[in-house]
PATORNU-204803 format. One record per residue: x, y, z of N, C-alpha, C in turn. Coordinates in steps of 0.2 Angstrom, whole numbers, plus 5000, padded with zeros to 4 digits. Last residue first. Layout:
N
XYZXYZXYZ
...
END
This chain:
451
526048484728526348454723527048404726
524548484736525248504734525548454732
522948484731523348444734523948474731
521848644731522148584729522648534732
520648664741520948674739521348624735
518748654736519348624741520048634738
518048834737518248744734518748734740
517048954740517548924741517748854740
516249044724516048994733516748974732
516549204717516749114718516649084722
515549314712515849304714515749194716
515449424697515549364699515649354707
514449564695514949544694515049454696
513449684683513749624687514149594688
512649844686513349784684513149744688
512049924694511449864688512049824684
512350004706512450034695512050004692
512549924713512049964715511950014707
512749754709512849814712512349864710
512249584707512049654704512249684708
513049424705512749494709512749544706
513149264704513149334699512849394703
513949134713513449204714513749234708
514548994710514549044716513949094713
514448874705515348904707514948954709
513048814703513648794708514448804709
512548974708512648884704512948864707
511149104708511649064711511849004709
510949264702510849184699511549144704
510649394706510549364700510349304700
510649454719510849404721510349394712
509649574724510349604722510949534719
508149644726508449554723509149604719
507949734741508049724733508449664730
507649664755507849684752507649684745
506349644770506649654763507149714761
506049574785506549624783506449634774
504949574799505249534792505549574787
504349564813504649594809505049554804
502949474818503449504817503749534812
501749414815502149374812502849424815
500349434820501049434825501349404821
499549484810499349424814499849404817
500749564798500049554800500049484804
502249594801502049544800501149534803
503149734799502949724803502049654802
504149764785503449744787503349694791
505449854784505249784786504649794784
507249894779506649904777506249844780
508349964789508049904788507649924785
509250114783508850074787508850024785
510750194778510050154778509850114781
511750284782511150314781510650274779
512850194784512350204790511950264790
513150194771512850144773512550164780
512850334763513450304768512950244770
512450324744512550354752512950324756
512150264735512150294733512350364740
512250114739512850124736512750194734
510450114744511150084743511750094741
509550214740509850234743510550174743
508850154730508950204728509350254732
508450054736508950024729509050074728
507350094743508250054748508750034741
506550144737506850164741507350134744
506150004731506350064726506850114731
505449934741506149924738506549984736
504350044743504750044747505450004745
503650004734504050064732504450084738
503449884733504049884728504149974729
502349884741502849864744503449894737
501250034740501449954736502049944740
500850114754501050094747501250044745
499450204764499850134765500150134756
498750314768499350324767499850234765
497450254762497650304759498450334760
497250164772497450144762497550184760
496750154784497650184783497650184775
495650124792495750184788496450214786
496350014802495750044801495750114798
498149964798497349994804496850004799
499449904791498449904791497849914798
500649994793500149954796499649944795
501950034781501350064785501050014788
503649994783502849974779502350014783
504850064791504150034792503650034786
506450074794505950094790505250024789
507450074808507050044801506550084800
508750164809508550114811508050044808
509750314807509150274805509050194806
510450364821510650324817509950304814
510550534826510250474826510450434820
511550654827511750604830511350554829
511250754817511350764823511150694828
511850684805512050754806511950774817
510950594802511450574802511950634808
509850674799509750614805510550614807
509950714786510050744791509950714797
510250584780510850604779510750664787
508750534781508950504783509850534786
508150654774507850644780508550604783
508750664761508850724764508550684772
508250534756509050534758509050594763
506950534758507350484763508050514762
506750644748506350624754506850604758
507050564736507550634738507350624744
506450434736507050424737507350474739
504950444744505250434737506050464739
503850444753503750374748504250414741
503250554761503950534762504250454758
501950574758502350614762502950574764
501150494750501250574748501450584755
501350364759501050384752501050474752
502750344770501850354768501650364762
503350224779503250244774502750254772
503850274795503550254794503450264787
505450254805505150284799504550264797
506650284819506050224815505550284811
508250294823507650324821507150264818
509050294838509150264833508450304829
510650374849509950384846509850344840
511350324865511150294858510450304857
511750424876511250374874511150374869
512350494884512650444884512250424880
512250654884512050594889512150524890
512250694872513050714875512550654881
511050654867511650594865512450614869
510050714871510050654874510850624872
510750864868510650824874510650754875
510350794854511150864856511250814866
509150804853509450774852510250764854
508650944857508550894859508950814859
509551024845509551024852509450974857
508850954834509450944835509650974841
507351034839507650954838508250934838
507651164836507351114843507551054842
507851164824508451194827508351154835
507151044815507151084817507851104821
506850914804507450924807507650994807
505450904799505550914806506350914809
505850914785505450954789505650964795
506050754782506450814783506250874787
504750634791505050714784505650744789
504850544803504350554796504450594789
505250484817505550534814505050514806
505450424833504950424828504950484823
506850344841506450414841505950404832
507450254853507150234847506850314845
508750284865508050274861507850284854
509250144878509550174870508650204867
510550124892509650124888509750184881
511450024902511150044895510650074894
510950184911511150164906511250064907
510150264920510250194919510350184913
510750404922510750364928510850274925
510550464912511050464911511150414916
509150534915508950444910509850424911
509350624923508950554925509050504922
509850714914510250704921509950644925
508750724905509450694903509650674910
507950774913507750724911508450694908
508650924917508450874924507950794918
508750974901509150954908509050894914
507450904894507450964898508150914901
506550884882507150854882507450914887
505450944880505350904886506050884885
505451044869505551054874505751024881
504950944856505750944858505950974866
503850874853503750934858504750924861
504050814841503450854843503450884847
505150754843505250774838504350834836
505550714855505950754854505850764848
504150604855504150664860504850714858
504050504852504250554845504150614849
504850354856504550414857504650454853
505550214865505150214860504650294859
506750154875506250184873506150204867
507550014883507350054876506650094876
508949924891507949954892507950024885
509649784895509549844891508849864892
509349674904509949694901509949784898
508749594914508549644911509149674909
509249514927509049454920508849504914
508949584937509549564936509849534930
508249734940508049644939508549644938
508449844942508449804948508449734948
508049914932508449884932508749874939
506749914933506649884929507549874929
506250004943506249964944506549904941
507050124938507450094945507250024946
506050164929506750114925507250114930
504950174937504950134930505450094928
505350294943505350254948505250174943
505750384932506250364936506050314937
504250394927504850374924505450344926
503850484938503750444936504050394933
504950614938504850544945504650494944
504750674924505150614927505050584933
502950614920503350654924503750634925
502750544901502750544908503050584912
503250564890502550614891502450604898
503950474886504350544887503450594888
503150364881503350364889503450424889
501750374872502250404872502950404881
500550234867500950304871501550334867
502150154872501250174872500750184867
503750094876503150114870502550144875
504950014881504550074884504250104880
505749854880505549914877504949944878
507149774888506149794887506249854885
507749594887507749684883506849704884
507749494893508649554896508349594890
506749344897506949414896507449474896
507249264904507149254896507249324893
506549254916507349264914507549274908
505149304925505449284915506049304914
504749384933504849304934505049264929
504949494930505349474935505449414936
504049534919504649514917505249484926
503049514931503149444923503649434922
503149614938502949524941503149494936
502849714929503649704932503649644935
501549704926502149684921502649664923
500849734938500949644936501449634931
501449874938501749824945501449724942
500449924930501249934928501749874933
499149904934499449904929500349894927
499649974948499149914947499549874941
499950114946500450074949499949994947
499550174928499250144935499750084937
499650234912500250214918499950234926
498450134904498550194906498950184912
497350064895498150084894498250134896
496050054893496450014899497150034900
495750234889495650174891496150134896
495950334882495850344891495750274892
496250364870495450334872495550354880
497550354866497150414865496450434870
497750224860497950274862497550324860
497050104855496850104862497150184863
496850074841496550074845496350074853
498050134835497550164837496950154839
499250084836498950064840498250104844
499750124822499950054825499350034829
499450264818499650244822499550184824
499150364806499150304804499650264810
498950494813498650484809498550394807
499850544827499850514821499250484819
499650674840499350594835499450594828
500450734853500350724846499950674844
500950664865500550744864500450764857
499950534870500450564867500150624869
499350374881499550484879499850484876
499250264890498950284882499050344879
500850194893500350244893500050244890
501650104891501950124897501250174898
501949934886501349994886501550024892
503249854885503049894889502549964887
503949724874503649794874503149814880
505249584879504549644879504449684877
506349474873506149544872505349574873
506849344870507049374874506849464878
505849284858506049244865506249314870
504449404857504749374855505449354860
503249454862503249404855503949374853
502449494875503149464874502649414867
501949654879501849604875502349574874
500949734893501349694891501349664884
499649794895500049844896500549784892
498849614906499049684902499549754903
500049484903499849524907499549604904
500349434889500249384896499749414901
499949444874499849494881499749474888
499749424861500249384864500649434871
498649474858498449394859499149384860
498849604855498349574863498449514865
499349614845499849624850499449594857
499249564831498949544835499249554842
499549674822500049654825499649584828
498049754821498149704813498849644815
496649774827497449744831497949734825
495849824818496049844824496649844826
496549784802496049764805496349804815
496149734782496249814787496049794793
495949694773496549684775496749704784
494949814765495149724766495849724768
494549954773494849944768494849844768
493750094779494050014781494349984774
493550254780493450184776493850144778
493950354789493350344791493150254785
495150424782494950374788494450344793
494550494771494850424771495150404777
494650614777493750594777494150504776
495750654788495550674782494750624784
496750744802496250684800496150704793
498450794803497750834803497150774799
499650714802499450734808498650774807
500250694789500250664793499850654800
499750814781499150734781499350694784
500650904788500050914788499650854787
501950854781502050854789500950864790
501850904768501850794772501750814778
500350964761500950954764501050904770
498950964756499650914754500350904758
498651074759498351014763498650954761
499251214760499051164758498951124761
499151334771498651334766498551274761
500151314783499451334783498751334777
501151194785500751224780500251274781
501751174801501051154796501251194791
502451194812502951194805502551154800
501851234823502051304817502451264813
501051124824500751144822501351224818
502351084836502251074830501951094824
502151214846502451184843502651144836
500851164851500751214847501551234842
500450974847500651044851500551114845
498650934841499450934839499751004844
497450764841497950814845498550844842
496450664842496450714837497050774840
495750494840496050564844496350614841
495150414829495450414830495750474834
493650424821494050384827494650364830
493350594816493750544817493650484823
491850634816492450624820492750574819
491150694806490950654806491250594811
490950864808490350804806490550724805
492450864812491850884815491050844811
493550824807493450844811492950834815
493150774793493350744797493150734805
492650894788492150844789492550784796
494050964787493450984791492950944792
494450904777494750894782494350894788
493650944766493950864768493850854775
493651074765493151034769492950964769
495351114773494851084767494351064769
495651254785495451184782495051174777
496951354786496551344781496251294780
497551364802497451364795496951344793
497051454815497751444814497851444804
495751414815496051514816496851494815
495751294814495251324811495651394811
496051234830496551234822495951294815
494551254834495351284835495951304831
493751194828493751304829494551334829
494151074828494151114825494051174822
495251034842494651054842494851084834
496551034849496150984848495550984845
498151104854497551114848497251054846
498951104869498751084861498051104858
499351174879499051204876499051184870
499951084889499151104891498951154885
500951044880500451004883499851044885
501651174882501551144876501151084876
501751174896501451234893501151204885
502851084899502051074901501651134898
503651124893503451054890502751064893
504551304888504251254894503651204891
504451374878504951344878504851284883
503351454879503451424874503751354875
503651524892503151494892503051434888
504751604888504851544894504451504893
504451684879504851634878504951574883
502651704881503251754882503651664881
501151744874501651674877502351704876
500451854867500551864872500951804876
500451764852500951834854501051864860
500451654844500351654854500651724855
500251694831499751664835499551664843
501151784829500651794826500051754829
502151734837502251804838501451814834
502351594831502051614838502151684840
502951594819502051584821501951604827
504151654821503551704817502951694817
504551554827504451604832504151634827
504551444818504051444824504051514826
505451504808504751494804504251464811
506551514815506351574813505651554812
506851414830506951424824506551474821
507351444847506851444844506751464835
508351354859508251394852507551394851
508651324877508351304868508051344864
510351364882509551354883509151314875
511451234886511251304882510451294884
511951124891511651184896511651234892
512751074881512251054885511751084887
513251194869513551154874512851124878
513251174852513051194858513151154864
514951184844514151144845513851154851
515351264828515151264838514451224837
516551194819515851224819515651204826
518151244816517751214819516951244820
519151254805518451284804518251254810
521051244810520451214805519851254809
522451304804521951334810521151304807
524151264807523451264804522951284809
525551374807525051354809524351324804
526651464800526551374802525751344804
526251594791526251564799526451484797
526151664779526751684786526451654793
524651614774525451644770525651654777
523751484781523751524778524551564778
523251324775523751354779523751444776
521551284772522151294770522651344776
520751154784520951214782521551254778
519651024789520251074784520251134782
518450984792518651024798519651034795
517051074784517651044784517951054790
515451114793515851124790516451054791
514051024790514651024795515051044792
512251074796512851054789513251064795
510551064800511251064803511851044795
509551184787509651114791510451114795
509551354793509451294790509551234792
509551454803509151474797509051404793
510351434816509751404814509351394808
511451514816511651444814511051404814
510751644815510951634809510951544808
510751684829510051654825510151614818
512251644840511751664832511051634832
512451604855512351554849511951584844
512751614869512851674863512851624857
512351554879512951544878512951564872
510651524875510951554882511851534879
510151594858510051534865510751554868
509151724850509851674853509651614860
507751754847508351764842508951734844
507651834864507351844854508051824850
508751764877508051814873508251814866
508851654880509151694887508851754882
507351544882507951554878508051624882
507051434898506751494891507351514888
506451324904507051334903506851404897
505951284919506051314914506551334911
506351104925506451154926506251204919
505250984935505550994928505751064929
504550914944505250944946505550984941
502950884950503250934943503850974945
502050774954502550814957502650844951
501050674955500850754954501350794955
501950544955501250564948501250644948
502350524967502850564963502350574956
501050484973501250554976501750564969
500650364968500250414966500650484969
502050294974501750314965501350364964
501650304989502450334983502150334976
500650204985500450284989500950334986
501150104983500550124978500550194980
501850074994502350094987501850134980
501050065004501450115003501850144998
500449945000500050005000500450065000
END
């Protein structure tokens, strides 16, 4: 009862610190507006020698130190000067302001942009089933006029979510049916997923799990809830990896979260712990100081970050990310393939190259998921080939992901590649390279007898 009672108390604590940028246009440690204006680039770190010295003197580009405050890029502050004009930079800057002040309603976004009466049906006459939230942060890197823009049909409802399609099913993962305990799912030998929540501060549109996020339902981080998973994996040795999904964990208070991953490494048979979040990429603010200086506690732990367009490789963003990774923690990225919004090869390079840039490794790329109302953004699989045969040999290898589809009826994850392997015999492989040459290679024989 007492440890129930510690849970509900550290739930309403709020140790998080403000952080406001030190004012208009710069962040704390004298950082230009200018180093914002684009995506991260790296200069050369050569330099020619110049005439009457010895000295090399190479270009190094400042990388924000830790403890800088957080930036605010040009194309947000000009929305929030036009929209939140009376929100002073603290206010912006700070995660729980960004939460309490999402835009959910269609009056609401309605004064911001221009809705089609697509969109608008959505909304309103005919409500989406699917929860409907965007920080105010995000929503400035909307469109305001087209209704094509990727970042926009990712996150704003259309009418074609409301069609079902064949194929198309609730749980499509079967994630329930292999759910010892609820909040929990062990599919495979060594590894869970921990439903840590049903909350985001965003919604994606074609989300995996829409049918429980959002609702207020049974997935919700209750000591009840959360204390039978820890029983399972506690009593399942099998287990050494849990990954922290929902939801969103990074939507949790830190206390909360602390008290989660003190339990979780306390096991002894739990190796690594993994989160799962697009909270640095839609509300980059929460990447606060006192949440680094927490997560740094239990290492290993690696995060998975939900990344979509180029777009969102904001000045907030590489910030956020800046933090988690001088913290010690492996950034990986997961992509989801959409139809008009990120389904062609410039897309992914620019997305994947600037990932590279501030420190996230691209991890896998996701086939879309047959939810309920996804067939507008879901695409043929070959154009997702097209996509990895179009980034192969034509970038750095650790600009490419896995390509998978996530195996309707819990099949898991199943990787494809583009058919690079010609014709195999019995002296070895004809291989295609990434040009459409081929070459030979020889299986190894038995060598000969010496003379």
């Amino acid at each position: 009862m007492k440890k129930k009672q510690l849970f509900s108390e550290l739930a309403e604590q709020s140790a998080e610190e403000a952080e406001p940028p030190a004012s208009s246009g710069r962040v704390a440690g004298g950082l230009p507006q200018h180093f914002f204006e684009q995506n991260v680039s790296l200069d050369s770190l050569a330099a020619p020698i110049q005439k009457n010295t010895n000295r090399i003197r190479p270009k190094l580009r400042f990388v924000p130190p830790q403890t800088a405050k957080f930036p605010i890029n040009p194309k947000t502050n000009a929305f929030r000067k036009k929209f939140f004009s009376s929100v002073s930079f603290a206010e912006w800057s700070d995660w729980h302001w960004q939460l309490r002040n999402r835009i959910q309603t269609a009056s609401a976004l309605s004064r911001i942009i221009r809705l089609t009466d697509d969109e608008l049906d959505a909304l309103t006459l005919h409500k989406a089933p699917f929860p409907f939230a965007i920080t105010p942060y995000y929503l400035s890197l909307l469109d305001p006029v087209s209704a094509v823009q990727p970042l926009r049909r990712a996150v704003v409802p259309v009418f074609a979510e409301m069609r079902r399609s064949a194929g198309e099913a609730d749980d499509p993962l079967a994630e329930d049916r292999d759910s010892p305990v609820p909040g929990l799912v062990h599919r495979y030998p060594d590894r869970v997923l921990f439903l840590t929540t049903d909350f985001c501060s965003t919604y994606c549109r074609y989300c995996t799990r829409s049918r429980m996020v959002g609702h207020g339902g049974d997935c919700r981080s209750s000591y009840d809830r959360w204390n039978q998973a820890l029983n399972y994996i506690e009593a399942t040795p099998a287990v050494r990896d849990v990954l922290l999904s929902g939801g969103d964990p990074l939507t949790l208070p830190n206390d909360r979260l602390e008290w989660l991953l003190a339990r979780l490494s306390r096991i002894p048979h739990v190796e690594i712990i993994r989160i799962g979040s697009k909270v640095p990429v839609v509300m980059p603010q929460r990447i606060t100081l006192a949440l680094t200086r927490m997560l740094k506690r239990y290492h290993p732990l690696w995060l998975s970050i939900h990344f979509t367009h180029p777009d969102e490789l904001t000045a907030e963003v590489h910030h956020a990310c800046t933090r988690l990774a001088d913290a010690g923690i492996p950034l990986g990225s997961q992509t989801v393939l959409l139809a008009g919004v990120n389904d062609d090869v410039d897309t992914m390079r620019r997305l994947f190259q600037g990932l590279l840039k501030i420190r996230v490794r691209p991890y896998y790329l996701y086939q879309c998921d047959p939810i309920p109302g996804s067939s507008h953004f879901r695409t043929p699989v070959v154009k997702g080939l097209e996509i990895i045969r179009g980034l192969r040999g034509f970038t750095s290898g650790y600009a490419i992901p896995s390509y998978v589809i996530d195996a309707p009826g819990g099949g898991g994850k199943i990787p494809l590649l583009p058919e690079y392997v010609v014709e195999h015999n019995s002296d070895g492989l004809i291989l295609k390279n990434y040009e459409g040459k081929l070459y030979q290679y020889l299986e190894p024989t038995e060598p000969a007898a010496l003379l």
